[in-house]
Backbone atoms as SQL, in Angstrom:
CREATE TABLE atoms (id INTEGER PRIMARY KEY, chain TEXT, resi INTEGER, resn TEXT, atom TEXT, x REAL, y REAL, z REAL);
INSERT INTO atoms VALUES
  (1, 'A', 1, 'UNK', 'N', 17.569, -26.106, 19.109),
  (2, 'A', 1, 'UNK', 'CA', 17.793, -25.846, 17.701),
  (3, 'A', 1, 'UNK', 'C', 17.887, -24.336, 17.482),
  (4, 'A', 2, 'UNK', 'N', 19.080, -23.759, 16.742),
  (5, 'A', 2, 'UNK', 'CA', 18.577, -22.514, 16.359),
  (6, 'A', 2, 'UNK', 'C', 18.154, -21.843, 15.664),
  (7, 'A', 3, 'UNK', 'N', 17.535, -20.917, 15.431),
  (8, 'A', 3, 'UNK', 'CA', 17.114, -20.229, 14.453),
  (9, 'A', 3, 'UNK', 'C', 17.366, -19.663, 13.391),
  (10, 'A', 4, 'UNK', 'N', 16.801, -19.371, 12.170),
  (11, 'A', 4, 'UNK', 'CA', 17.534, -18.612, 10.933),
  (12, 'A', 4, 'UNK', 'C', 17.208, -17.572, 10.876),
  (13, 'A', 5, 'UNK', 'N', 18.328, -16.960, 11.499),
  (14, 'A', 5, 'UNK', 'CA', 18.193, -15.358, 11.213),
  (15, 'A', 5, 'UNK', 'C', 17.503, -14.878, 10.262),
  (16, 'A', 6, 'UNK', 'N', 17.352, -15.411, 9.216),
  (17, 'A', 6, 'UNK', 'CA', 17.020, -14.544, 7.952),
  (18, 'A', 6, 'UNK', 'C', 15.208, -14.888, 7.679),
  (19, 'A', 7, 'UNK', 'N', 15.070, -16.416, 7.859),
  (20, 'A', 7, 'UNK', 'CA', 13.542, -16.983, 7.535),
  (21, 'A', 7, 'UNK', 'C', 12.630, -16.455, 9.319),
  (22, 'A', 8, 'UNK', 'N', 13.354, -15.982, 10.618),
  (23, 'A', 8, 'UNK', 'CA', 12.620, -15.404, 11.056),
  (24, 'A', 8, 'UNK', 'C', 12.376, -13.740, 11.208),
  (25, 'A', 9, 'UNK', 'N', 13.017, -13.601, 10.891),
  (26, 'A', 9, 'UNK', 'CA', 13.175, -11.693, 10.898),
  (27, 'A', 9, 'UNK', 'C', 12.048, -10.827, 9.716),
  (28, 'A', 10, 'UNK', 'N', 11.361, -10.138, 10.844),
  (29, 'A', 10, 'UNK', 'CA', 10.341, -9.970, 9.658),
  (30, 'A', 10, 'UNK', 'C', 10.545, -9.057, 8.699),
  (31, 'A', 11, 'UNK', 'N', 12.008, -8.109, 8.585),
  (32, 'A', 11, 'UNK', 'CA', 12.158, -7.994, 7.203),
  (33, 'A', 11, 'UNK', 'C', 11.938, -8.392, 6.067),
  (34, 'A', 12, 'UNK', 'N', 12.646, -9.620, 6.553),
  (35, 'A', 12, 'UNK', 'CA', 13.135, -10.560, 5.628),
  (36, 'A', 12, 'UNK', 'C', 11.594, -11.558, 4.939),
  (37, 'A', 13, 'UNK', 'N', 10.679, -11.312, 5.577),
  (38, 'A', 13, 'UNK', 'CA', 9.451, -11.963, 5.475),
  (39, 'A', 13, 'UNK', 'C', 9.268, -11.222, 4.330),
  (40, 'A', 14, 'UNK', 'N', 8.456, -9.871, 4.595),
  (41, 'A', 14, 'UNK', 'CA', 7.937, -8.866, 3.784),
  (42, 'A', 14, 'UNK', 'C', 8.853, -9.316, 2.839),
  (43, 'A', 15, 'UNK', 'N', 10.309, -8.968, 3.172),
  (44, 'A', 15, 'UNK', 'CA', 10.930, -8.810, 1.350),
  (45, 'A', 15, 'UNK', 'C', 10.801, -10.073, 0.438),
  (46, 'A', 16, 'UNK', 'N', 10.733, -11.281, 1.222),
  (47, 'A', 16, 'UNK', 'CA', 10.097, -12.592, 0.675),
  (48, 'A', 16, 'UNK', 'C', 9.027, -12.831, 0.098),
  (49, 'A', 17, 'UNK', 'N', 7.934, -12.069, 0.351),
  (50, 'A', 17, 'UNK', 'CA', 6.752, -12.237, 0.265),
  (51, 'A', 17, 'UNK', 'C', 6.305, -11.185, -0.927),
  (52, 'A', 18, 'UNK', 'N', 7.336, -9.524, -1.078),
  (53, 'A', 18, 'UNK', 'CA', 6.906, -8.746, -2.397),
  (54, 'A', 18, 'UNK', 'C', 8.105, -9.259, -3.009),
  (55, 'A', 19, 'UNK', 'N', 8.774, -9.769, -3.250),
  (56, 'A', 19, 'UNK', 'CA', 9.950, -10.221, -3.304),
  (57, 'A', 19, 'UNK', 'C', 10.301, -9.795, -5.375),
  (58, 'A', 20, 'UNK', 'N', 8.883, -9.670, -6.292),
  (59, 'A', 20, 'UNK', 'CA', 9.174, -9.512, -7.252),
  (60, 'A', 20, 'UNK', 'C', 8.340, -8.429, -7.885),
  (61, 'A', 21, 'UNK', 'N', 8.322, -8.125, -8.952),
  (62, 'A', 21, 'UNK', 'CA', 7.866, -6.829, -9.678),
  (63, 'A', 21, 'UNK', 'C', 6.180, -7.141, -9.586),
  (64, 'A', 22, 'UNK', 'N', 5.828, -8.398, -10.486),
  (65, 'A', 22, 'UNK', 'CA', 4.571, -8.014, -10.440),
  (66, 'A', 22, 'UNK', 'C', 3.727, -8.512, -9.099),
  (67, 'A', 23, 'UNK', 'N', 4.171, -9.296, -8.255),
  (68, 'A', 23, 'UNK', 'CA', 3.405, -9.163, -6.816),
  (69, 'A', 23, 'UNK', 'C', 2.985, -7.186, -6.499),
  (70, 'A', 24, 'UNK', 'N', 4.416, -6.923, -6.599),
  (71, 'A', 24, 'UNK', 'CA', 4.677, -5.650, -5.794),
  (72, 'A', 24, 'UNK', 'C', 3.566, -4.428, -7.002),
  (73, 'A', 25, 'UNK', 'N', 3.466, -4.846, -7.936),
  (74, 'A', 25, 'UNK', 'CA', 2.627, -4.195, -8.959),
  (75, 'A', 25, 'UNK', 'C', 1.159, -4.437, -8.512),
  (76, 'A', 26, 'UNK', 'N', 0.771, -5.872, -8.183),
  (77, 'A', 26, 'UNK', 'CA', -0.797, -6.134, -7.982),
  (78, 'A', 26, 'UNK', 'C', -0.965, -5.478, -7.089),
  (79, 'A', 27, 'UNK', 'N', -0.406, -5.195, -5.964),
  (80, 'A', 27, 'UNK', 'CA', -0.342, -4.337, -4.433),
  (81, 'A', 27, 'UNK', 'C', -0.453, -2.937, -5.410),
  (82, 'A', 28, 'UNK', 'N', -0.043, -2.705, -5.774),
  (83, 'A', 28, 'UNK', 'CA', 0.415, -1.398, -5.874),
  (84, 'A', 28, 'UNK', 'C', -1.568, -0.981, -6.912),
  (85, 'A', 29, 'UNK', 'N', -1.465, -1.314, -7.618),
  (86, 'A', 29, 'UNK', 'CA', -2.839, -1.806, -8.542),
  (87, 'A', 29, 'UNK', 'C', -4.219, -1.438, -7.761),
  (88, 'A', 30, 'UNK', 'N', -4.405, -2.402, -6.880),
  (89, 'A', 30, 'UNK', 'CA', -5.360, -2.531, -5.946),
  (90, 'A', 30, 'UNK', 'C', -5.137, -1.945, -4.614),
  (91, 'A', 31, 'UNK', 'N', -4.152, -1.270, -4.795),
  (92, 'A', 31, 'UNK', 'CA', -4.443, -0.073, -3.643),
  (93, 'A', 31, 'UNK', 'C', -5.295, 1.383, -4.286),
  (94, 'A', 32, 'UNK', 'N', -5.130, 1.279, -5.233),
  (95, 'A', 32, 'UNK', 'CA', -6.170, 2.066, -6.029),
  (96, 'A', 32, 'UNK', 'C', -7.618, 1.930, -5.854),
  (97, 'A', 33, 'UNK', 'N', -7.867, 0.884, -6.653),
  (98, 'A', 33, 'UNK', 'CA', -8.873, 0.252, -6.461),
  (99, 'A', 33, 'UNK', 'C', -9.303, -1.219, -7.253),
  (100, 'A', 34, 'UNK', 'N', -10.343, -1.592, -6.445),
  (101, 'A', 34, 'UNK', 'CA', -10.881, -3.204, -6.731),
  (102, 'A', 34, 'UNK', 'C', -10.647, -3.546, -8.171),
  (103, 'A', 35, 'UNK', 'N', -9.979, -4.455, -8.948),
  (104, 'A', 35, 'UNK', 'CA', -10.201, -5.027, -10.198),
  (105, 'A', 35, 'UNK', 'C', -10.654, -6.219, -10.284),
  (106, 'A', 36, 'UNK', 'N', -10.924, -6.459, -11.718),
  (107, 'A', 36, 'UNK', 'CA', -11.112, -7.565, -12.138),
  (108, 'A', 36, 'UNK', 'C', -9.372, -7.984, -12.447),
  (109, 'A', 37, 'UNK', 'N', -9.493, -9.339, -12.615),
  (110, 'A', 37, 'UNK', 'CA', -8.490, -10.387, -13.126),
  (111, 'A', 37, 'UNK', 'C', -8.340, -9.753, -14.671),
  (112, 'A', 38, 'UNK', 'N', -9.463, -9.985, -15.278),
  (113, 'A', 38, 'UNK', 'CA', -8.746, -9.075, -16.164),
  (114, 'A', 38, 'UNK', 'C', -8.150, -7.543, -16.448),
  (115, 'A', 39, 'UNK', 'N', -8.889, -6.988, -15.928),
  (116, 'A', 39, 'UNK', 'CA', -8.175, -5.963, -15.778),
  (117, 'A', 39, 'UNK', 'C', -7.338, -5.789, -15.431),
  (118, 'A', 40, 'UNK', 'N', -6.277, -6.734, -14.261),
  (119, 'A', 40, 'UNK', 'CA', -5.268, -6.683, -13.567),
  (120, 'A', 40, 'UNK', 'C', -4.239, -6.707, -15.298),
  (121, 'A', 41, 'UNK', 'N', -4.971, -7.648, -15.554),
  (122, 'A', 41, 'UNK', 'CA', -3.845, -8.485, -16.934),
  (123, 'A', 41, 'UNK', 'C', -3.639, -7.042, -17.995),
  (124, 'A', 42, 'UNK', 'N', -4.923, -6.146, -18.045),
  (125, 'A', 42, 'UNK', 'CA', -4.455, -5.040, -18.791),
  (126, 'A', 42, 'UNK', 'C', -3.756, -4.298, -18.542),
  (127, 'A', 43, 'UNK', 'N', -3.307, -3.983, -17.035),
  (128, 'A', 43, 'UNK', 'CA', -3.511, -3.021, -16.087),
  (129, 'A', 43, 'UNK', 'C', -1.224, -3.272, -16.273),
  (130, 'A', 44, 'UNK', 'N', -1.493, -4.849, -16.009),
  (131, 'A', 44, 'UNK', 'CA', 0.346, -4.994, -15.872),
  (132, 'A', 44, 'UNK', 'C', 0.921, -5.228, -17.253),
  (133, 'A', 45, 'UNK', 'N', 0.261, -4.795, -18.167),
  (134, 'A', 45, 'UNK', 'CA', 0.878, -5.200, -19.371),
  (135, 'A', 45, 'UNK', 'C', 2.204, -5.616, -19.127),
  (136, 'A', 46, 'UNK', 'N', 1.665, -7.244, -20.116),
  (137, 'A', 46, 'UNK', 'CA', 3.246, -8.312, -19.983),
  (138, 'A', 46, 'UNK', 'C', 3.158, -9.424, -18.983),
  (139, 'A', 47, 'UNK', 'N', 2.144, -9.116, -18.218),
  (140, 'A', 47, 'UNK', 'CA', 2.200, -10.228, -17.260),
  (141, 'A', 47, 'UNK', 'C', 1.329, -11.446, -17.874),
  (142, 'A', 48, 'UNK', 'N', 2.026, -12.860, -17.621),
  (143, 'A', 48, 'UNK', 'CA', 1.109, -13.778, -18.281),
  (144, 'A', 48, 'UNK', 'C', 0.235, -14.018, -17.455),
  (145, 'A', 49, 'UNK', 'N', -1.374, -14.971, -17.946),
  (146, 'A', 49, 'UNK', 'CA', -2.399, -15.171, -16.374),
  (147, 'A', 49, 'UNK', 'C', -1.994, -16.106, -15.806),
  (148, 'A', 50, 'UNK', 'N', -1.286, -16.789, -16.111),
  (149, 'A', 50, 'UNK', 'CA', -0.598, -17.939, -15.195),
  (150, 'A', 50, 'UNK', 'C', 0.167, -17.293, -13.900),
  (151, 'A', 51, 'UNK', 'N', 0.857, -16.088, -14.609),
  (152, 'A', 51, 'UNK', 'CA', 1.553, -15.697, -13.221),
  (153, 'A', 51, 'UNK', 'C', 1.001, -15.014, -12.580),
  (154, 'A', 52, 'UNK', 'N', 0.410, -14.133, -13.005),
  (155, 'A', 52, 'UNK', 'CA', -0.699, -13.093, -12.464),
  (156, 'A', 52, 'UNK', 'C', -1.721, -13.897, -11.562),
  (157, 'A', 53, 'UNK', 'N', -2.087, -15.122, -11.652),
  (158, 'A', 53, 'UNK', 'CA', -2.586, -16.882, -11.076),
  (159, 'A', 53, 'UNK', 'C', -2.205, -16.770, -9.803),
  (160, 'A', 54, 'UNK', 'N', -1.050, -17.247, -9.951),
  (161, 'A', 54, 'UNK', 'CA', 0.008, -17.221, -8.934),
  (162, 'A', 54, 'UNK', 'C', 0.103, -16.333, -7.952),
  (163, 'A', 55, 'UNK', 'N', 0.694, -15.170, -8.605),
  (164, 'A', 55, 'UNK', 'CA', 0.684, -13.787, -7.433),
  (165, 'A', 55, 'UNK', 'C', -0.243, -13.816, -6.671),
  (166, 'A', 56, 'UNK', 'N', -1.671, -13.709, -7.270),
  (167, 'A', 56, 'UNK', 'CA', -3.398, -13.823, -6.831),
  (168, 'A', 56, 'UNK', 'C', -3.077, -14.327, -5.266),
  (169, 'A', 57, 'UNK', 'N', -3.303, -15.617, -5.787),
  (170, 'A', 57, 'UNK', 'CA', -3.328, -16.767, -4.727),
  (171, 'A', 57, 'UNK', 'C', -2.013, -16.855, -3.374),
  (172, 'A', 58, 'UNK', 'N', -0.990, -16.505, -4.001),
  (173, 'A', 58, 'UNK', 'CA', 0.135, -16.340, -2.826),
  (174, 'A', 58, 'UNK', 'C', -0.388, -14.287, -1.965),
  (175, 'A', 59, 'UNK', 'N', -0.929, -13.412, -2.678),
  (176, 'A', 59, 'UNK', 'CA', -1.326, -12.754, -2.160),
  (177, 'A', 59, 'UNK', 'C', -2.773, -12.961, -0.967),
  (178, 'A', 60, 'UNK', 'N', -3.457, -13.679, -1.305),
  (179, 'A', 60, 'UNK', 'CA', -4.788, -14.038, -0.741),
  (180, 'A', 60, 'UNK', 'C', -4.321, -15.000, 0.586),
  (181, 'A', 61, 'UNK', 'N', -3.072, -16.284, 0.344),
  (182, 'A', 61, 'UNK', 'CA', -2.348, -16.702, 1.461),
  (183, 'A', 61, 'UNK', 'C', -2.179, -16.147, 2.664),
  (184, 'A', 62, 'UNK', 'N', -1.855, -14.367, 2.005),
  (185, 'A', 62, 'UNK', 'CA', -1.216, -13.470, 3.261),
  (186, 'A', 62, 'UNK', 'C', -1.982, -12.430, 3.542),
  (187, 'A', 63, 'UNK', 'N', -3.406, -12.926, 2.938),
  (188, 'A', 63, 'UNK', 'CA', -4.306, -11.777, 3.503),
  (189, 'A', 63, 'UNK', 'C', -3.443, -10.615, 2.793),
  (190, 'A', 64, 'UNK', 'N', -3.228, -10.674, 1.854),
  (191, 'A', 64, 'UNK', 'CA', -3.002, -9.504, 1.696),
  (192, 'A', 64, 'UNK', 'C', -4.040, -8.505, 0.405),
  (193, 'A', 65, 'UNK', 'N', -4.933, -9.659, -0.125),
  (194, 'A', 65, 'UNK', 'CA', -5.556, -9.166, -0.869),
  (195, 'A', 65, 'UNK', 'C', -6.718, -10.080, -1.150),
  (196, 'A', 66, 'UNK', 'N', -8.196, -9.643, -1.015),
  (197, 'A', 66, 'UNK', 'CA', -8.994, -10.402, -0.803),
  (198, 'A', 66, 'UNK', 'C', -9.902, -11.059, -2.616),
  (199, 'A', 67, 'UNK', 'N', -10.426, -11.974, -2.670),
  (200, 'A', 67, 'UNK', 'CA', -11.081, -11.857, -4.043),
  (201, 'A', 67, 'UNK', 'C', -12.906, -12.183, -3.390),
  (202, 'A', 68, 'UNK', 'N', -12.960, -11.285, -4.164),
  (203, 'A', 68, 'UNK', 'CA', -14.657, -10.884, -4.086),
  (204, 'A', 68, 'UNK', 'C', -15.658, -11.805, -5.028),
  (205, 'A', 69, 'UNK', 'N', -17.082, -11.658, -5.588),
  (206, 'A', 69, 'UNK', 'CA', -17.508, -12.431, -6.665),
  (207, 'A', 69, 'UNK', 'C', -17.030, -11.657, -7.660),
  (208, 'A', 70, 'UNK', 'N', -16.571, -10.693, -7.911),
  (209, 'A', 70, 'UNK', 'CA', -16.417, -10.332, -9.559),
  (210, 'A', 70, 'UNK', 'C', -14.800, -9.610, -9.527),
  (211, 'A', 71, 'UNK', 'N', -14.270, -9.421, -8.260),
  (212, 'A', 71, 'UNK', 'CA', -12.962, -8.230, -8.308),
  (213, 'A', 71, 'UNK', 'C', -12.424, -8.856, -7.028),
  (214, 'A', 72, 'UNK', 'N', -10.957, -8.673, -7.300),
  (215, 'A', 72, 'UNK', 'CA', -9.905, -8.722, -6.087),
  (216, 'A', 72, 'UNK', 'C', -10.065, -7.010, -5.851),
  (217, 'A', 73, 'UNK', 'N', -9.556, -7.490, -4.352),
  (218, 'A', 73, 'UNK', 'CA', -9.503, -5.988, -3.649),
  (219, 'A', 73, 'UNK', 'C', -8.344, -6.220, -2.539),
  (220, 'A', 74, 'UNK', 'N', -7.953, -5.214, -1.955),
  (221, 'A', 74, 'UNK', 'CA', -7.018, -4.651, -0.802),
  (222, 'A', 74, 'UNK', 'C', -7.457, -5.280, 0.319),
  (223, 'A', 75, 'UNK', 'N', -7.380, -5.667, 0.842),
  (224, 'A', 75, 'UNK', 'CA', -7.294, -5.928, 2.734),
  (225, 'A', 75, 'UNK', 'C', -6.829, -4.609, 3.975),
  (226, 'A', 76, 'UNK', 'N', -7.267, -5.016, 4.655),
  (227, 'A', 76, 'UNK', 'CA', -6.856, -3.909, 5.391),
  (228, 'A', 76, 'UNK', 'C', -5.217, -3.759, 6.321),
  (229, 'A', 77, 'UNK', 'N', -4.609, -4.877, 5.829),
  (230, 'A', 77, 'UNK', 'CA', -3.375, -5.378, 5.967),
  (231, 'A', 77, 'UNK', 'C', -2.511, -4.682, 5.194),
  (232, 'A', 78, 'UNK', 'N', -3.443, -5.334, 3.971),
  (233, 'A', 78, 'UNK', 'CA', -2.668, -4.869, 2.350),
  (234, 'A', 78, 'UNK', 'C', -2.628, -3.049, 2.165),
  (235, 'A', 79, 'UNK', 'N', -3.426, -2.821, 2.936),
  (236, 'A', 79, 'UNK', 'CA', -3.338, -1.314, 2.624),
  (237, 'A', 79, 'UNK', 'C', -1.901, -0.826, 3.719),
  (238, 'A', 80, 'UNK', 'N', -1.720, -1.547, 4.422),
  (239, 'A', 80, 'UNK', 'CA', -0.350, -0.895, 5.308),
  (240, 'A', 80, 'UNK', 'C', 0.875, -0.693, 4.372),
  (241, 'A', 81, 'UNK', 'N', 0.817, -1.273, 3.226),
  (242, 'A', 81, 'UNK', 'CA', 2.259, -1.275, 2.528),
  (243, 'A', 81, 'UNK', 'C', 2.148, -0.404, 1.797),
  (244, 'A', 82, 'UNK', 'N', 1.123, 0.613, 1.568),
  (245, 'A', 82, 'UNK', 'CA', 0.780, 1.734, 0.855),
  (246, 'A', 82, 'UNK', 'C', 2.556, 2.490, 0.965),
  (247, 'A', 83, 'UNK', 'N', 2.516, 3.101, 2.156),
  (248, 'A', 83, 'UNK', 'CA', 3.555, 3.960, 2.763),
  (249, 'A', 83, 'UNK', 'C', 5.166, 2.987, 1.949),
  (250, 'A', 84, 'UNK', 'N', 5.308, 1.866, 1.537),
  (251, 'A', 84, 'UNK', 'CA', 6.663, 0.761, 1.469),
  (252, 'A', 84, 'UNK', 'C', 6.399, 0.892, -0.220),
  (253, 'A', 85, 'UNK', 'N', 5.224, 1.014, -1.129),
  (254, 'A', 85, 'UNK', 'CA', 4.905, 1.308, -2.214),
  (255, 'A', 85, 'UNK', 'C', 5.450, 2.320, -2.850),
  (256, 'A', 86, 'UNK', 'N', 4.825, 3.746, -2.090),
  (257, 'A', 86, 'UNK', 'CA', 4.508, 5.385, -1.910),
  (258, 'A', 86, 'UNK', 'C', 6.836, 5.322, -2.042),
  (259, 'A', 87, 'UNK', 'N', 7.214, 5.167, -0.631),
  (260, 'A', 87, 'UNK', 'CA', 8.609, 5.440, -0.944),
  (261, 'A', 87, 'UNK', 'C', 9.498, 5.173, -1.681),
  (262, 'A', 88, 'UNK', 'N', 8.816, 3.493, -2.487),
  (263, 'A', 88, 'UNK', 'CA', 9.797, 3.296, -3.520),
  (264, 'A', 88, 'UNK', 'C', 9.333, 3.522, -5.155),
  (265, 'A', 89, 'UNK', 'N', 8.183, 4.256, -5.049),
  (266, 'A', 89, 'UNK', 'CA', 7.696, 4.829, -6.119),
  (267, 'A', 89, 'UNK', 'C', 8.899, 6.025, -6.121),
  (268, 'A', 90, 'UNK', 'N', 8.801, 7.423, -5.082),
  (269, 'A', 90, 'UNK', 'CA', 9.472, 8.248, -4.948),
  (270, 'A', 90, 'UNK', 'C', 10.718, 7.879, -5.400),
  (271, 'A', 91, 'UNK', 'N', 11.281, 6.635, -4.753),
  (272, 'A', 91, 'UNK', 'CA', 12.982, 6.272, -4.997),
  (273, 'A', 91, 'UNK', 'C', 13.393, 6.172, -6.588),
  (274, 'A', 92, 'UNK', 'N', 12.341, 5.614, -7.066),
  (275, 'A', 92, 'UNK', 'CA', 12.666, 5.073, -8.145),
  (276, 'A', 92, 'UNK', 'C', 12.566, 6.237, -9.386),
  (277, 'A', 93, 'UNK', 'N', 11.469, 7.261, -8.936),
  (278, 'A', 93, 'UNK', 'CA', 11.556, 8.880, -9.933),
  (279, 'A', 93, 'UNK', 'C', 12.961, 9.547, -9.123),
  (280, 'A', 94, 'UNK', 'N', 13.509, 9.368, -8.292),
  (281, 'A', 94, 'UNK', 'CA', 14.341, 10.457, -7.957),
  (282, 'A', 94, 'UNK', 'C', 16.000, 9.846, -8.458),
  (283, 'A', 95, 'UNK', 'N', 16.147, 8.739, -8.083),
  (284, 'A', 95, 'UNK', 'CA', 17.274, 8.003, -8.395),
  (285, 'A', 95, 'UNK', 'C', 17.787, 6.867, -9.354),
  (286, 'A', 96, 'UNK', 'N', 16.188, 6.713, -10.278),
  (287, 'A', 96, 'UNK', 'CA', 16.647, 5.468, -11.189),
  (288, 'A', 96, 'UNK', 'C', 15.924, 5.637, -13.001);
């Protein structure tokens, strides 16, 4: 059988996985530091908790962000995308 180029290539993972604004926002959030759920919700103004729900839990899937008794926090995984954050922060003040 062969393979799909695209569902194995781990580009294509990562870009699957931040694939939208506020995933790529909670990362971005809690690389700062630990929040609460609510605070996340102040923090992304606009995001509903249903989705903010969502993100949570598909983030925690991938280890990418752990939840504590009172605050989600970073992983030590989650902190590698700092640098994939950091450049498209830059991209986005220089070119958009």
């Amino acid at each position: 059988m062969k393979s799909n180029a695209c569902t194995d290539c781990p580009t294509a993972k990562v870009a699957s996985l931040l694939s939208d604004m506020w995933t790529m926002l909670v990362v971005r959030d809690l690389i700062k530091k630990p929040m609460r759920f609510k605070e996340l919700l102040e923090s992304l103004g606009g995001v509903s908790s249903r989705t903010l729900t969502l993100k949570l839990k598909r983030l925690e899937e991938f280890e990418i962000i752990t939840k504590g008794e009172l605050r989600y926090s970073i992983t030590a995984s989650g902190k590698k995308l700092l640098p994939i954050i950091s450049e498209m922060e830059k991209y986005g003040k220089k070119y958009l």
